[in-house]
Every structure is written in structure tokens, then in C-alpha cells.
C-alpha positions as CSV (number, residue, x, y, z in Angstrom):
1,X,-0.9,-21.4,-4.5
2,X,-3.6,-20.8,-2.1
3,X,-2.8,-18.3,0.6
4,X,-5.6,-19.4,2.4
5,X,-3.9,-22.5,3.3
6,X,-0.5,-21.7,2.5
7,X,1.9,-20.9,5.5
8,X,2.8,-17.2,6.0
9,X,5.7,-15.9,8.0
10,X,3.7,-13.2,9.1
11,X,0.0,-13.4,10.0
12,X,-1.9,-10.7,9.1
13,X,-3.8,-10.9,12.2
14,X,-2.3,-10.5,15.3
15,X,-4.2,-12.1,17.8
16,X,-3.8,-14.9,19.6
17,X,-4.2,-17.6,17.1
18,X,-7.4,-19.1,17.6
19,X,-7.7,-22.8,18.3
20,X,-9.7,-24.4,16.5
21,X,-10.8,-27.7,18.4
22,X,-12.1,-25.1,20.5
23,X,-14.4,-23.7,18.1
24,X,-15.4,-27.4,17.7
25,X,-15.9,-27.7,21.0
26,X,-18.3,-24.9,21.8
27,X,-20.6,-25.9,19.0
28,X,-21.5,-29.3,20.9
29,X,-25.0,-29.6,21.3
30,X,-24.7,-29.1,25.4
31,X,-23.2,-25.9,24.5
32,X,-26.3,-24.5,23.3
33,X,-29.1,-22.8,24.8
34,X,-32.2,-24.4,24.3
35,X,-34.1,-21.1,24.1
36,X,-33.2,-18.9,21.2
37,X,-32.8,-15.3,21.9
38,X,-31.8,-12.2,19.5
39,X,-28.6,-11.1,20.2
40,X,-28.6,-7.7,21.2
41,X,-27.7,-5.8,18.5
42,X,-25.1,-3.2,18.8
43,X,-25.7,0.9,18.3
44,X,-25.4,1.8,14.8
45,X,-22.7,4.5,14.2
46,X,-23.6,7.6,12.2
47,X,-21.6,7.4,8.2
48,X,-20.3,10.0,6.5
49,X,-20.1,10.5,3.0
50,X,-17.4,9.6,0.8
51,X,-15.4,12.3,-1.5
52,X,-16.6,12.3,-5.0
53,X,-16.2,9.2,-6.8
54,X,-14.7,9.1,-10.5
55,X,-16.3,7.2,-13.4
56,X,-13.4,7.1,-16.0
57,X,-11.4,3.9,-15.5
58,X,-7.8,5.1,-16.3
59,X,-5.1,6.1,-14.2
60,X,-4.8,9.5,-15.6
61,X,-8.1,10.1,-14.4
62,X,-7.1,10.2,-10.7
63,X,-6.6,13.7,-9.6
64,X,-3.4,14.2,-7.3
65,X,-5.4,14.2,-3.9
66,X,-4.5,12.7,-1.0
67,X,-5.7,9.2,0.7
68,X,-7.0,8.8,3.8
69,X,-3.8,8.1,5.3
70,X,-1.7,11.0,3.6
71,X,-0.8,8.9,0.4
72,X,-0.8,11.1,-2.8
73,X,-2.9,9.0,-5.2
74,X,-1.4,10.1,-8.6
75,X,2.0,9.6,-7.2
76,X,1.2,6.1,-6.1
77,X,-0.2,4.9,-9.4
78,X,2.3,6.3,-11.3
79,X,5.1,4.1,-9.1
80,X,3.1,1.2,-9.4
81,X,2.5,1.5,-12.7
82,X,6.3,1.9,-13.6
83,X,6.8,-0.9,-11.3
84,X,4.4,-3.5,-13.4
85,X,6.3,-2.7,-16.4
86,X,9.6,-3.0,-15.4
87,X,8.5,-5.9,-13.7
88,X,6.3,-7.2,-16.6
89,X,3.3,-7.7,-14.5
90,X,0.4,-7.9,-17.3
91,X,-2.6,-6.0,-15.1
92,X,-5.2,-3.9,-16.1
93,X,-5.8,-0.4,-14.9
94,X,-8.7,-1.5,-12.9
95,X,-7.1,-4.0,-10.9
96,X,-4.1,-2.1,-10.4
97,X,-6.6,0.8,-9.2
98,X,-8.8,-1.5,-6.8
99,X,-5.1,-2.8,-5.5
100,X,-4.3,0.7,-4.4
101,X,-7.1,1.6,-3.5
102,X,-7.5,-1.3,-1.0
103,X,-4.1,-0.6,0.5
104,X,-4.9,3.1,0.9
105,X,-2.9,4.0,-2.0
106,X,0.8,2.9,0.0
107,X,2.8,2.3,-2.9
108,X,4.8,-0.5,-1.1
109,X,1.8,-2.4,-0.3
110,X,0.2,-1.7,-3.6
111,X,3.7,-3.7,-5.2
112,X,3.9,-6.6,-2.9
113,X,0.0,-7.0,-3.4
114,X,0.4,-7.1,-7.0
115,X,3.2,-9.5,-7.0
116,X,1.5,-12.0,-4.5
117,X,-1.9,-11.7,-6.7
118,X,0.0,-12.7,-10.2
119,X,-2.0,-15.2,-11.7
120,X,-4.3,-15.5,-9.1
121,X,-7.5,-17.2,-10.2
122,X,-9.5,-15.7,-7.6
123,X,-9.4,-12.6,-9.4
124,X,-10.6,-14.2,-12.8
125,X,-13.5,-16.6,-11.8
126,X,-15.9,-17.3,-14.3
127,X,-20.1,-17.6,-13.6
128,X,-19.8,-21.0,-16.3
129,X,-17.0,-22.4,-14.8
130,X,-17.5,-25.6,-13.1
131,X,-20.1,-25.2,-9.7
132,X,-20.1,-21.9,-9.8
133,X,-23.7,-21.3,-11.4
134,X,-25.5,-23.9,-9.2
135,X,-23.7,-22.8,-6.4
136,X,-25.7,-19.2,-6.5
137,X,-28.7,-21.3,-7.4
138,X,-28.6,-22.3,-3.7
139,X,-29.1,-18.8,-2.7
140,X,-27.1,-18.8,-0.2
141,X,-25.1,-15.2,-1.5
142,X,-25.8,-12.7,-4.4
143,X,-25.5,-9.0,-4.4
144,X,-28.4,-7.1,-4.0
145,X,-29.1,-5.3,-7.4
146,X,-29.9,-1.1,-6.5
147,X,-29.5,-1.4,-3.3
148,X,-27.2,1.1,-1.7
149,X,-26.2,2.3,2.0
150,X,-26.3,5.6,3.4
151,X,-22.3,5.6,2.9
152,X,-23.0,4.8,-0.8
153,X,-21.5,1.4,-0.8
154,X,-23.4,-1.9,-2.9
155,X,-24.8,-4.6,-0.8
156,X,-23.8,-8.6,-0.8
157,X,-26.5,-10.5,0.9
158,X,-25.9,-13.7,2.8
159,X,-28.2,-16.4,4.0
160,X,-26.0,-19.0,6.2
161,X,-29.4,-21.1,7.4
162,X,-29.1,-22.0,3.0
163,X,-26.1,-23.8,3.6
164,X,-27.0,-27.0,4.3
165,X,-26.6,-30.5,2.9
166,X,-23.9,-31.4,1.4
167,X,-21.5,-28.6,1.8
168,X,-18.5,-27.0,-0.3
169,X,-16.2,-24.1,2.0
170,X,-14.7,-23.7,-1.6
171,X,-17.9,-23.1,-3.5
172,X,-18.7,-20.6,-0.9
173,X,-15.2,-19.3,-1.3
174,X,-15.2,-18.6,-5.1
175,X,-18.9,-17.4,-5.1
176,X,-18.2,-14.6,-2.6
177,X,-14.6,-14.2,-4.3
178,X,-16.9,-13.6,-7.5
179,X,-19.2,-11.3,-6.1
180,X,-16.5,-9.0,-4.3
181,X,-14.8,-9.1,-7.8
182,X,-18.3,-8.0,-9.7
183,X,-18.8,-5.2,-7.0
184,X,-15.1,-3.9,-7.6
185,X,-15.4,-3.2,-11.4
186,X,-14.9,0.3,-11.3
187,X,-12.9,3.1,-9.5
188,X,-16.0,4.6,-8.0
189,X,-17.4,1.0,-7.0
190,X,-13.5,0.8,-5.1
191,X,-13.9,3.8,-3.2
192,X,-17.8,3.0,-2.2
193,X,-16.8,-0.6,-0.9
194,X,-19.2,-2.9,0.4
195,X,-21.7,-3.8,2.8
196,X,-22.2,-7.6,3.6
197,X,-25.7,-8.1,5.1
198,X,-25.8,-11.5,6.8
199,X,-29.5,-12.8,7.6
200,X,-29.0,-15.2,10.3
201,X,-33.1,-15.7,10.8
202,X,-33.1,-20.2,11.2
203,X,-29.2,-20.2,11.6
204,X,-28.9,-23.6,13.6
205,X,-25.6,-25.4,14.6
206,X,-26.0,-27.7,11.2
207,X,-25.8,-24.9,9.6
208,X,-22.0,-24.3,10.7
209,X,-19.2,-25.2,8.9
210,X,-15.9,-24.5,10.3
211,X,-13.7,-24.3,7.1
212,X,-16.1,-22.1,5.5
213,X,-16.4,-19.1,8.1
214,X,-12.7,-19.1,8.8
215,X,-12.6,-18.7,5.3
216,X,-15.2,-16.2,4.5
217,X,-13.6,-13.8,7.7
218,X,-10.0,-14.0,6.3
219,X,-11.6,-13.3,2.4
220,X,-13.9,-10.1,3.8
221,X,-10.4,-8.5,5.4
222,X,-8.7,-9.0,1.7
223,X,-6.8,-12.5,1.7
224,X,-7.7,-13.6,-1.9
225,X,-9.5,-10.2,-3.4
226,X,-8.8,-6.6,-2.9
227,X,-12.2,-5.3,-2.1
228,X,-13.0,-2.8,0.8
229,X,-15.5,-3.9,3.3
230,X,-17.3,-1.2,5.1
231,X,-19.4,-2.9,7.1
232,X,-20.9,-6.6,8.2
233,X,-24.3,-6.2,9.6
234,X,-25.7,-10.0,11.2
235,X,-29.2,-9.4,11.6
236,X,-31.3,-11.3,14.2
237,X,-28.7,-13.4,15.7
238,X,-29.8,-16.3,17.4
239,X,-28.3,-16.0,21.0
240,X,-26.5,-19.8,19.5
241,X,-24.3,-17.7,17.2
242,X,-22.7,-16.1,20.6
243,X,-20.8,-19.3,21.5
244,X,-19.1,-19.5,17.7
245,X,-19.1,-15.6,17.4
246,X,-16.8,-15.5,20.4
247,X,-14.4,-17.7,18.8
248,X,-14.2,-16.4,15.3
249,X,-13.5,-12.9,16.7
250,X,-10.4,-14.3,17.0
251,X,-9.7,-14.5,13.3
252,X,-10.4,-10.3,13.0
253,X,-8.0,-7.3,12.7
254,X,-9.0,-4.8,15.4
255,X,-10.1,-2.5,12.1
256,X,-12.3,-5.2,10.7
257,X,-13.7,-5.9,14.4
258,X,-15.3,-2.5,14.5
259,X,-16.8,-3.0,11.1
260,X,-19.0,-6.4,12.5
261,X,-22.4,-5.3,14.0
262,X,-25.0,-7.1,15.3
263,X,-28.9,-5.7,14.4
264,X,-32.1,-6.5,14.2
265,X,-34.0,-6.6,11.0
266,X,-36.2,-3.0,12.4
267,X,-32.8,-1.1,12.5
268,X,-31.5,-1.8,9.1
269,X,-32.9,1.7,8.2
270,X,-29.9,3.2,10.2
271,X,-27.9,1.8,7.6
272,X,-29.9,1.9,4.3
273,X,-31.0,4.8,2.0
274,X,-34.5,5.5,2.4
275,X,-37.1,3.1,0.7
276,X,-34.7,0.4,1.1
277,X,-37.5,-1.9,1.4
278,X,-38.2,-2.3,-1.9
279,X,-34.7,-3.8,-2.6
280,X,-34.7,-6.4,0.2
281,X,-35.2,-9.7,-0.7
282,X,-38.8,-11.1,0.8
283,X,-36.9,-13.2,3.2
284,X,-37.1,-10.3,5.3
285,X,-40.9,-9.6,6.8
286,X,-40.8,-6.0,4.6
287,X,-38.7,-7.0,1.4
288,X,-40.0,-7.0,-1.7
289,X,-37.8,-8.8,-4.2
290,X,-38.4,-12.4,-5.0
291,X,-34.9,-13.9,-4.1
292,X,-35.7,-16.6,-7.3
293,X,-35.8,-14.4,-9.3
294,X,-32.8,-12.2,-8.3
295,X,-30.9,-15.1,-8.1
296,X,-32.2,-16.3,-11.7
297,X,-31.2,-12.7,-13.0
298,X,-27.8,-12.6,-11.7
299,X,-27.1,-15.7,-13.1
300,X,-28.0,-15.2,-16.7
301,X,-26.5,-11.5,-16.5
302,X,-23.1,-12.8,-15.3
303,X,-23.0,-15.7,-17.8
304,X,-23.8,-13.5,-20.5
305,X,-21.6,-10.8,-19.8
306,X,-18.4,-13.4,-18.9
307,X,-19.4,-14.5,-22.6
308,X,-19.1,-11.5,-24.2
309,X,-15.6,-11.0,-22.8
310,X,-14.5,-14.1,-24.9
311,X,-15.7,-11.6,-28.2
């Protein structure tokens, strides 16, 4: 079962559903402007600080406070965790945590989303199963290791202009699947979310691939893995990306719409903790980390701690 083809009685976004030969359409090569421009980049919007993040991974650890919706979090884990049981629903703590915590601790959601996510192997990839390794070879996605935003979340870094050749949506489906899952390990990792940082420096039209963004916009609002997304920051657009980027908007919740921004590479500082920097892959004209050998690293580290697991 794939929910990301499957049919669903009721879409989770509730726009017009976008159509798709149209999205085909505009990437045409008359469609383009010959001259590349930036897109100008949107005003970045002051963060606040999350509440106090906890480290112990059990749910007996979770104070009785209230979500940001008016949820009471011990009360909600407690349900769900009668629910599993009666229910026999083998799940960890941690992923019945990073459930709720994704569904802003709603008890009701938290149950459905637990019983639609049974067995899902989405939420068990492996770095040395099948593509997977060589697929982060091609540096196209990896999270950026000590990098953090002012709003305390971890940051996934994207290079679209990498994906090239011959090209697998579902490679690029189960390597950002693997990374949301990495980045989601704990409860304080939950609460911080993520940032996605897209580098669309040398996006061209070849570089497109329907299936795959469709994908990647329906997996960053929670289709296959409960991860919270804080923001998506596309920096240096090419004024190209307008003509698709008015048609994939299509595929967005009005809550993840607000989250997209589009910035240049000189405002990422609005965003980042200070010294940032030195944790931006040299891609960028400032960055100082070699993405070989982040890449490299994150490979071995994720092979060797999926083997220990088998221990």
C-alpha cells in the first residue's frame, strides 16, 4: 500500500486539484524566459522560540502541558497508548511520540495515523538496502550535520540541479523519507522540526521531474512520515522555476503555503544561528563544508548505526 498513489476519499488538500498536463505544459521550452532572473525572495518572518524540549524518550516523561491547539499532551499519550494495546499495534514510544506530536497531540488523529502507518516501510528504511546508499552518493539531499535555525530546528539540504540523468522519483522518495525519519529520532528533535533548504543555483527545466516534486510536496506536509516541517527556504530561484512554482502551489495546504519562502543566498542569516557559515556546504559562495565529504560521512554513520540495530 502506497498512499501516495493510492486513491483517498478525502484529499488532504483542498484545492482545486491541480492538473497535471498543465504542469507539463508550462515547462515547454517556449514557456521559458530566455534570461534568468532571481526570483524575488519573499520577507523573512521573525521565529520565536520553542518551549523547552525533553530528552528522555518515554511517555512518562511528558509533563501534562498543553499543545498548541489546547490538547493535553499526557492525556493524549496515555489514550493512544491504551489504544495500541488493545489494538495490538506493536510501536515504539518514539514513534507513537513523533505521531502525536505531528498531529498536535489530537488523540483521534494520533489513532487513525497509527493505524494507516502499520507496517509502513517508509518508516523503517534502511541506509544498505537496495539504492539507497548510491542514491545520497549523488548528493542530491543529506542533512546538514550542526547546523541549526534560529527556531532550533535541524536542516535537510537539497540540490534539485543534482538530479539529472537517469532519474528515480522513488529514490528521491525514500532518501528524503530516510532523512525526515533520522531527524525525528527523538522527542526534542519532534518538537524542533525541520528546515528544508533547497539550493536552486543551475536549476534548469531537465532538471524537473514531475513525479518527483509532486511527491516530495505531498511527503514534506506528512503523507508517508510524520515529521514537522517548519519551513522550506528555495534560495536563488531562477525566474524559470516561477512557471512550475505556480502550478505545484496547487498541491499545498494553506498552512504549508505559508511555510515556502523564496530567498537569496545573502538573507539566509535571517534564518540561521549566527556563524552559520561554517556549516553550509561550499556549494554556497560562503560555506565551508566539503559536500564529499558530508555526504561520505553520513553514509558510513547511517550504515553503521542501521548495523548495530541488527546486534
Amino acid at each position: 500500500f502506497d498512499p501516495l498513489t493510492s486513491h483517498q476519499k478525502e484529499p488532504l488538500i483542498k484545492y482545486n486539484k491541480p492538473n497535471h498536463k498543465s504542469i507539463m505544459d508550462a515547462l515547454r521550452p517556449s514557456s521559458f524566459l530566455k534570461k534568468k532572473k532571481a526570483i524575488a525572495p519573499q520577507k523573512a518572518s521573525l521565529f520565536e522560540d520553542d518551549a523547552a524540549m525533553l530528552s528522555p524518550t518515554s511517555v512518562c516523561s511528558v509533563s501534562s502541558t498543553m499543545s498548541t491547539r489546547g490538547y493535553d499532551e499526557m492525556q493524549c499519550l496515555k489514550t493512544v497508548a491504551t489504544f495500541c494495546r488493545k489494538n495490538k499495534h506493536d510501536i515504539s514510544t518514539n514513534l507513537m511520540f513523533r505521531i502525536a506530536n505531528f498531529h498536535d497531540f489530537d488523540h483521534d488523529k494520533t489513532k487513525h495515523a497509527i493505524t494507516a502507518s502499520a507496517n509502513s516501510k517508509y518508516l523503517n528504511l534502511r541506509m544498505e538496502e537496495g539504492a539507497l546508499a548510491g542514491h545520497f552518493g549523488k548528493r542530491i539531499i543529506f542533512p546538514l550535520p550542526h547546523l541549526k535555525t534560529k527556531d532550533k530546528s535541524k536542516v535537510v539540504y537539497v540540490r534539485p540541479s543534482r538530479y539529472s540523468g537517469k532519474k528515480s522519483p522513488q529514490s528521491m522518495v525514500e532518501s528524503l523519507c530516510y532523512v525526515l525519519n533520522d531527524l525525528s529520532s527523538t522527542q526534542s528533535q519532534c518538537r524542533a522540526g525541520v528546515t528544508i533548504i533547497v539550493n536552486m543555483k543551475k536549476w534548469a527545466r531537465d532538471n524537473f521531474d514531475q513525479e518527483m516534486w509532486v511527491k516530495t510536496i505531498r511527503i514534506l506536509q506528512g503523507d508517508l512520515v510524520p515529521t514537522k516541517v517548519v519551513n522550506v527556504l528555495l534560495v536563488d530561484a531562477p525566474e524559470d522555476f516561477q512557471s512550475v512554482w505556480s502550478l505545484l502551489e496547487q498541491l499545498m495546504s494553506s498552512a504549508f503555503f505559508k511555510k515556502v519562502r523564496f530567498v537569496n543566498q545573502s538573507k539566509l542569516g535571517d534564518f540561521l544561528k549566527d556563524g552559520y557559515n561554517e556549516y553550509l556546504p561550499n556549494d554556497f559562495k560562503r560555506g565551508w563544508l566539503s559536500v564529499d565529504e558530508v555526504v561520505e560521512d553520513y553514509i558510513d554513520l547511517k550504515k553503521y548505526a542501521d548495523e548495530l540495530t541488527d546486534i
